[in-house]
C-alpha positions, 0 to 999 in steps of 0.5 A: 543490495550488492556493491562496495560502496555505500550510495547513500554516503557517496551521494550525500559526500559528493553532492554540493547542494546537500543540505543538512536541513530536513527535506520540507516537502517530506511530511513524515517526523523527522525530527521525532525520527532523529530523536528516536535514532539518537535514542537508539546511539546513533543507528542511523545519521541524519545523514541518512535520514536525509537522504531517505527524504530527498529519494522518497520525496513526493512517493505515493504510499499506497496499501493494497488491502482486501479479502483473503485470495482476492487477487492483491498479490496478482494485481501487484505482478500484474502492475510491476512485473516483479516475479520476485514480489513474494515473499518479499520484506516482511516485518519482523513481527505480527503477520509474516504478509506484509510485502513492500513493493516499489515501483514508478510509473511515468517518473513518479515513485509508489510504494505499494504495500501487499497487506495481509488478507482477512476472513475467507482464508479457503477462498483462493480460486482466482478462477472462480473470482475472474469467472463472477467479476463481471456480475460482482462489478455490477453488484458492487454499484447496486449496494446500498453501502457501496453506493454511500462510499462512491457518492459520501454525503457532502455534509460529512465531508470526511473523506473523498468518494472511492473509484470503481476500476476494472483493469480487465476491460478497456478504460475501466469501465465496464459496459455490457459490451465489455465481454469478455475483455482483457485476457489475464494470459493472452493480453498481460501487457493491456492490463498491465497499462490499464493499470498503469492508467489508473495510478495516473488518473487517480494518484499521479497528482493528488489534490485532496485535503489528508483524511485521517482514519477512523481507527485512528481517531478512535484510538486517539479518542482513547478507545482501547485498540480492541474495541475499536470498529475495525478490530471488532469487524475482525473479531466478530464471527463473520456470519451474522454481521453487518457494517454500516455508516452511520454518520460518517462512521463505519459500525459494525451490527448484528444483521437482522435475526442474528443473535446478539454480537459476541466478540470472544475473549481478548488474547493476552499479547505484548504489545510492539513498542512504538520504537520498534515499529518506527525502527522495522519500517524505517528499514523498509523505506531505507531500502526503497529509497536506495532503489530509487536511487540507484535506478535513478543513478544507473539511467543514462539513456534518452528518456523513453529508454531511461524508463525502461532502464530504471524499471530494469533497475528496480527490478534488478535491485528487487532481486538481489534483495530478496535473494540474499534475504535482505527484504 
């Protein structure tokens, strides 16, 4: 980030109604964060910590998740406009794929995270993807486990239906009339929007109750991180397999006249410490917190012209981080 002064010191120095008590609204740990800090002689001030928490207050986190060459990354530059998306901040360790991406959209902040792709690493023809999108969509409603993840039994109730979205037509929803839609060169600003109207119907205000994944439950359950359902999803040859929910969960079976599951060799690796990742992703949200600052800090037009000015900003701000290899 270029400039003399620190925004977070000149912020939190200045401003009469900064309290030193730690943001309620904010949900994440900050006293285990500021233990952590302690630990670590004073890295990071609760200062700091809180002025992270007022800038990233009410910010959606949202992972982009999905296969190899699928189009995460395109969908984020076609949502933010950030050419400089990649490569972007990446975590020091494990995969080199994370990228962290903020952006706000009708005055509320997200911060999109461009995860790593899995399986089908030689599929990259986006060509080929946009020329089946239409066929796929269809597919998509038609199949039986799909269907079980838009419509979740009412009994289970652990987690909310999921939403079929196709920013390449108008409102999302495709008909037969839909053809053939929003051109990815010719109407760049129409998808853009699209996609803009989906964060809004769908995250701008959620009411949901927190759904807690199942890997998490697992491991809390004391199932060894290797042998839970979605590391066997990805150790598993990907041909000859199938995942299904059975009760709410997420299993992973050997498709029909498939020989039986072989899941290899487990690799010996070092695990990253629970210090250390807590540490690499505060980093992360420092940063983005700081962006939203100064955007915010440097809006001093009327409201309709401050929006443009602050997605200028963020956009600047993203820049000069990447170029001087700071995310």
């Amino acid at each position: 980030m270029s400039g003399d002064s620190d925004p977070c010191q000149d912020n939190l120095s200045n401003n009469p109604d900064t309290s030193d008590e730690t943001p309620k609204q904010w949900t994440w740990g900050f006293q285990t964060l500021e233990n952590l800090l302690h630990e670590t002689k004073g890295a990071v001030t609760g200062q700091i910590v809180n002025f992270v928490g007022r800038h990233l207050r009410g910010t959606k986190l949202i992972f982009v998740v999905g296969k190899a060459g699928t189009g995460k990354t395109s969908i984020l530059w076609e949502l933010t406009d950030l050419k400089t998306l990649q490569p972007g901040r990446t975590l020091k360790r494990g995969t080199k794929n994370y990228r962290v991406c903020p952006y706000m959209i009708n005055d509320q902040q997200y911060l999109f995270i461009d995860t790593a792709g899995f399986g089908d690493p030689d599929q990259e023809d986006i060509e080929t993807f946009k020329d089946l999108a239409y066929a796929r969509m269809q597919s998509l409603y038609e199949d039986r486990i799909i269907h079980q993840i838009l419509k979740p039994s009412i009994s289970e109730g652990r987690y909310q239906g999921a939403y079929v979205y196709h920013h390449g037509v108008a409102d999302g929803i495709l008909t037969p009339d839909s053809y053939p839609g929003l051109d990815y060169d010719k109407h760049k600003k129409q998808r853009r929007e699209e996609l803009h109207n989906l964060m809004r119907r769908r995250y701008a205000e959620c009411h949901y109750d927190p759904v807690k994944l199942q890997f998490m439950k697992e491991v809390e359950g004391n199932v060894p991180f290797l042998e839970t359902e979605a590391a066997k999803v990805l150790r598993a040859t990907p041909v000859g397999v199938t995942v299904n929910i059975v009760r709410g969960k997420c299993m992973i079976e050997a498709a029909q006249g498939a020989p039986p599951l072989d899941f290899g060799q487990i690799p010996n690796f070092t695990e990253t410490s629970w210090k250390e990742t807590m540490l690499e992703w505060w980093e992360i949200v420092n940063e983005a917190a700081r962006i939203f600052h100064d955007a915010r800090e440097r809006s001093t037009q009327p409201y309709t012209t401050g929006l443009v000015e602050i997605f200028q900003s963020i956009r600047d701000s993203w820049n000069d981080a990447t170029s001087d290899g700071q995310w």
